[in-house]
N, C-alpha and C positions, 0 to 999 in steps of 0.2 A: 453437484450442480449448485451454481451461486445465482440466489435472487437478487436485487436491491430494490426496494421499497422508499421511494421517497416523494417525500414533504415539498409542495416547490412555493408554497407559498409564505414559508420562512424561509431565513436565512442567518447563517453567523457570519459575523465579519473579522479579519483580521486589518488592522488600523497600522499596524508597526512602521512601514513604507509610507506613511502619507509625513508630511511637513505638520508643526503642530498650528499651522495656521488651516492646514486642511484637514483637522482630526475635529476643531471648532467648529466646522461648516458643514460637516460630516454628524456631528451628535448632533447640532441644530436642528437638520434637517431628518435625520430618524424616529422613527415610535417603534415604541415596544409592539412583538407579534401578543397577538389574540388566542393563538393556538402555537403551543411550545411544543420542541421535539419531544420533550420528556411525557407530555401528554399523547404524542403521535405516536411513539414506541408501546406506551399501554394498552392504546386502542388498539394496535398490531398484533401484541401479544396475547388481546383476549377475542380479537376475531380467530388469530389461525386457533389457539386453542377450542374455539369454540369449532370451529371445524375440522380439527384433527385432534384431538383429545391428547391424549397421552402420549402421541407421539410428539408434542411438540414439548422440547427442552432448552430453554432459554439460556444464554452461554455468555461468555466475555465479552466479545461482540456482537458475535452472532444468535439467529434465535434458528436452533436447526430442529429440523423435521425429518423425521424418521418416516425412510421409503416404507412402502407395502405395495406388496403386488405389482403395479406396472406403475407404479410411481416411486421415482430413483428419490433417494437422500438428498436432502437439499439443506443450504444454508442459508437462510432472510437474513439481509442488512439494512436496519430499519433508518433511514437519515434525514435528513433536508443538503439543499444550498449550503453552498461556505461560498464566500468570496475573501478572496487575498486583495487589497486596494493599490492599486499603483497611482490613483489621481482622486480626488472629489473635489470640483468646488460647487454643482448642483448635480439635479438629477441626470441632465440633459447634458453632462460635462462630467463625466467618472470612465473611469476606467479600471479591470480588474480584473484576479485571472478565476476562474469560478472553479470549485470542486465540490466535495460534500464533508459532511459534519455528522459525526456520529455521537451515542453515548456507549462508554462500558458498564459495565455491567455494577461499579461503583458509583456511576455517574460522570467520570472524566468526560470530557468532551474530547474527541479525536478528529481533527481535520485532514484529510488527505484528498489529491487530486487524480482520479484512477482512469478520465479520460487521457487527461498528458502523459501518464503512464505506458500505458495503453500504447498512443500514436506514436511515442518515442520509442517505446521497445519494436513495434513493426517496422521506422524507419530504417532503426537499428539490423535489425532483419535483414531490410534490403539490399541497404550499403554493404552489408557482409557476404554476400550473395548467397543470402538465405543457411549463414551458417549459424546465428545468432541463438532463434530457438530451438533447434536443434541443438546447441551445445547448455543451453539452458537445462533441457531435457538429460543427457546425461550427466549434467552434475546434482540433478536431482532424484535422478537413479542412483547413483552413486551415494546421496547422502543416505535414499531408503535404505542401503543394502547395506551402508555401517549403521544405521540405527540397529536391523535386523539382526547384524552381530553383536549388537552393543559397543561397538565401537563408542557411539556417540549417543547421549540424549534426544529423546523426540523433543523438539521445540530448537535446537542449537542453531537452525539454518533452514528458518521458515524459507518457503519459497517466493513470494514477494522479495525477501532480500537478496536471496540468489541472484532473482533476474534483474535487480539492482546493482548488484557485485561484477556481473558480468558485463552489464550495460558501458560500465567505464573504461572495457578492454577495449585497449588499441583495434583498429580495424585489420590491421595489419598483421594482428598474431591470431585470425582466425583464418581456415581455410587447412589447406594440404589432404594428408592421412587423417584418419577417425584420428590415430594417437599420435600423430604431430600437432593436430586442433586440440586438444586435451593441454598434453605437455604443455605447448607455447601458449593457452591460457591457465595455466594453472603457475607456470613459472613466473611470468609478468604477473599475475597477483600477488602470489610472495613474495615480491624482491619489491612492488609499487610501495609508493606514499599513500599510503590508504585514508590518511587524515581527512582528506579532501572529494575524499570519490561521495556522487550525488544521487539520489536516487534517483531511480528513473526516470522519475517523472520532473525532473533538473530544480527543485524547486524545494526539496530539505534535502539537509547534506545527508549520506548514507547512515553516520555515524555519529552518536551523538550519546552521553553518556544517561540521561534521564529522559529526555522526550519519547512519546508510547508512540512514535513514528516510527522513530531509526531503532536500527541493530545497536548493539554493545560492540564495539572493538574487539573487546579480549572473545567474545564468542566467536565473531570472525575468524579470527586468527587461531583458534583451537580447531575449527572447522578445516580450514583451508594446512592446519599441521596434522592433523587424523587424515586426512583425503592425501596428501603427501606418503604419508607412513604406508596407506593400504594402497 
């Protein structure tokens, strides 16, 4: 089970998309918050500790807690507000696409948007007449069951990237047999431009060789050539 815990009366901003006439009008008009994520994460961390003791192990991202008894496994995502900016020239005159902001466990700051994620992979869904996660579904079976063998590494093909990978399949190679839906999305991955394919939530590109967003390429591709071979 996944929590998320957030902050709403901060926020980070991404500036990149604005004109540098409205990057000026933009710092003008901002103040620094009062209360930082980095403070909001500690005070998370020392209430669930304080109320689940040792079960609670604090992680890369996440700060997970350990079920007992009738309370299942769970994973807290401590965050605030992100905003990506597509306009500012006052308050009353912005525009932007809002998601959240996390820290790891180094400190990185990690912005992702997992409501667009979310609504895009459901539309996705539909347009395919509901073939979408269900084939998400067995390629994520398929990757447990080469981990299981040792085919593959745990971590090779987190599933966020999965349902990213698949998201950019044609609509039109899903559907038929269980293993004509397989095949004809497994083949059009292989043979595609993968350079380009976006994450789900259409707003980082899938792939990208340093950002703690995207997948590495060469993982994809050893993934999607292990899932081939078996």
């Amino acid at each position: 089970m996944d929590v998320v815990i957030r902050l709403n009366q901060t926020y980070y901003s991404d500036l990149s998309a604005l004109s540098e006439e409205e990057k000026k009008l933009y710092n003008s008009a901002r103040s620094d918050a009062g209360y930082t994520l980095d403070q909001f994460k500690k005070d998370v961390t020392g209430w669930l500790v304080k109320k689940y003791e040792t079960d609670v192990k604090p992680g890369t991202k996440a700060i997970y807690i350990k079920g007992n008894g009738s309370r299942r496994n769970a994973d807290v995502l401590v965050c605030c507000k992100h905003r990506r900016y597509t306009r500012f020239r006052d308050w009353d005159d912005q525009s932007y696409r809002e998601g959240i902001s996390f820290l790891n466990s180094d400190g990185t700051r990690i912005d992702n948007f997992p409501t667009q994620h979310s609504d895009n992979c459901t539309k996705k869904h539909q347009d395919s007449k509901n073939w979408f996660k269900h084939t998400v579904r067995i390629y994520k079976n398929l990757r447990n069951t080469m981990i299981e063998k040792k085919m593959i590494e745990d971590g090779l093909a987190p599933s966020y990237f999965l349902e990213g990978l698949l998201w950019n399949v044609p609509l039109d190679r899903f559907g038929g047999t269980e293993q004509q839906n397989f095949r004809d999305t497994l083949e059009w991955l292989w043979k595609a431009d993968r350079s380009k394919f976006s994450c789900a939530n259409d707003l980082y590109y899938l792939f990208h060789p340093t950002s703690p967003v995207t997948w590495r390429a060469e993982k994809c591709e050893k993934f999607l050539s292990k899932a081939s071979d078996y």
